[in-house]
C-alpha positions in Angstrom: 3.3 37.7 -40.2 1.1 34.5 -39.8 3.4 32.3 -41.5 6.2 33.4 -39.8 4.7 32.9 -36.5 3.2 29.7 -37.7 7.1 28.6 -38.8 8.3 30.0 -35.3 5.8 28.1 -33.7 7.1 24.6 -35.5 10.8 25.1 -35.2 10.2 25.4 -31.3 7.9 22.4 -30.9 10.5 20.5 -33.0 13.0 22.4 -30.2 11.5 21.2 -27.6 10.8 17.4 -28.4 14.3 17.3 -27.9 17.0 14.6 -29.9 15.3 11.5 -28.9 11.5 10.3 -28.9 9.5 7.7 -26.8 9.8 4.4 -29.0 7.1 2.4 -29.7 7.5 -0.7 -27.4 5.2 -4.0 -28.0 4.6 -5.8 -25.3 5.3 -9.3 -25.0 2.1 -12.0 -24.4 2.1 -13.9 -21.2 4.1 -17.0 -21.1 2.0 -19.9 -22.1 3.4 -22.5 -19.1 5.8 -21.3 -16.5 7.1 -24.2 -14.4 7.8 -22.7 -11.1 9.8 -24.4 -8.9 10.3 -27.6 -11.2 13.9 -28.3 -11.3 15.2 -29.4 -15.1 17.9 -30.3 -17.5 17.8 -28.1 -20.3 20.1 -27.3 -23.5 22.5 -28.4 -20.9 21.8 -26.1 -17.9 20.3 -26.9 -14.8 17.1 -24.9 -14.3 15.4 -24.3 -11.0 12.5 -23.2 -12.6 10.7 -20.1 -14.5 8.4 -17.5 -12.8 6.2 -14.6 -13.6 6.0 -12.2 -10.7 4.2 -8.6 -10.2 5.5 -5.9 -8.4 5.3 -6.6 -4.6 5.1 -10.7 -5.7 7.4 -13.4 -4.3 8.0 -16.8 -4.3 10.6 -19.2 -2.3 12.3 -22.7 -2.8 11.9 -22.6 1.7 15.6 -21.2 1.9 15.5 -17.8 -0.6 13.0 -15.8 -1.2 12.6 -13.6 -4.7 10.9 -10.8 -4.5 10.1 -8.2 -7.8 10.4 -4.9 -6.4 10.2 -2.7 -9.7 10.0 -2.6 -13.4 12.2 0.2 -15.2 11.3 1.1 -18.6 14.0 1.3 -21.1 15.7 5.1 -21.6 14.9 6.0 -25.0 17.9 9.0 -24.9 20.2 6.5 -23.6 22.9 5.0 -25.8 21.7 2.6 -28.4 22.6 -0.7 -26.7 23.4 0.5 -23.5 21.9 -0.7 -20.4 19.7 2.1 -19.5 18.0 1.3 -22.8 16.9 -1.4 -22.0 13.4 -2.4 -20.0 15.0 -4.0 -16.3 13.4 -5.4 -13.5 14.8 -5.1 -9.8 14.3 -8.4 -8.4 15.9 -9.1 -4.5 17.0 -12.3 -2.9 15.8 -12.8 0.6 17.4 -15.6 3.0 13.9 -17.1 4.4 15.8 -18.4 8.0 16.7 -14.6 9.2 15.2 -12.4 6.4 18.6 -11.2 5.4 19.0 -9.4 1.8 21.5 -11.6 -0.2 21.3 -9.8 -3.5 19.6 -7.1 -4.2 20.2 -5.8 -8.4 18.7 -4.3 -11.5 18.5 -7.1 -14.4 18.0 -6.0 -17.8 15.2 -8.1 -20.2 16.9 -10.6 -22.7 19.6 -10.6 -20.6 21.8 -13.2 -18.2 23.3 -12.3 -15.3 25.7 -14.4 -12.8 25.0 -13.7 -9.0 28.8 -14.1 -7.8 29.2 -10.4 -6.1 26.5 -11.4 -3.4 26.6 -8.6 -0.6 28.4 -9.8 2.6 30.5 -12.5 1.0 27.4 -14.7 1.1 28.1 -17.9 -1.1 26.0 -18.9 -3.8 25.8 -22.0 -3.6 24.1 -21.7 0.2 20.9 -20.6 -1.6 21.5 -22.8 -4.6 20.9 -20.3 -7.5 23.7 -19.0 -9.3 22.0 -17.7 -12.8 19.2 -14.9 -13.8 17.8 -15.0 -17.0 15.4 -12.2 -17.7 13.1 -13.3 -21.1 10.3 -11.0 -20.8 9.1 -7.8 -19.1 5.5 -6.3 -20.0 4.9 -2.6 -18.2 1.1 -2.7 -19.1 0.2 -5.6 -17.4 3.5 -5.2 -14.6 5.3 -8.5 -14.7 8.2 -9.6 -15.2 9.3 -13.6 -16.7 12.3 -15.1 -15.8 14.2 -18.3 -15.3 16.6 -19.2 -12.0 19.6 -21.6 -12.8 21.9 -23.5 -10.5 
């Protein structure tokens, strides 16, 4: 009787853990220089600059502000290689002169993303960044580490 309760008892912890498990995820370190806003040429790209920003955080050029609103940790029951699987940051775009939201999106980690569907058919070009690159985002220490290109 023991051992079957003991073998009930297993099967419906196994149950219950359901098909997917939290994966281990290692943080990455804290970028060793981050440039700001320090226009470059680099591997061909023009780069506005690289930030690190907390939840709540911002920084501006004087004509957009960015502004980290939220990490997302990455779905571990989501599709291997979808989206939702991986760790995103929602990052806005402010226009300093009225405070107007141009873009407001969720950007996943490792990932690129073009800001061409603006809200309101604002252009690009009027806040001068046209690129997101997400490299890092650490959940322990809330941050996110990204790079703005033109």
């Amino acid at each position: 009787m023991k051992t079957t309760l003991f073998l009930a008892f297993v099967v419906l912890s196994l149950l219950t853990g359901g098909c997917c498990s939290n994966e281990h995820r290692s943080e990455p370190a804290y970028p060793k220089s981050v440039s700001e806003w320090k226009e470059r040429n680099e591997r061909g790209l023009r780069i506005l600059g690289d930030f690190v920003l907390k939840k709540g955080e911002t920084t501006d050029n004087g004509k957009v502000q960015v502004k980290m609103i939220s990490l997302i940790p990455p779905d571990p029951c989501a599709e291997t290689g979808s989206f939702q699987r991986q760790a995103r940051a929602r990052i806005q775009f402010v226009r300093l002169s009225d405070s107007k939201v141009l873009y407001d999106d969720i950007f996943a980690e490792r990932g690129t993303m073009a800001l061409s569907t603006v809200k309101d058919n604002v252009n690009p070009d009027e806040f001068g960044i046209s690129v997101i690159y997400i490299y890092d985002i650490n959940f322990k220490e809330g941050w996110v580490y990204f790079e703005l290109r033109s």
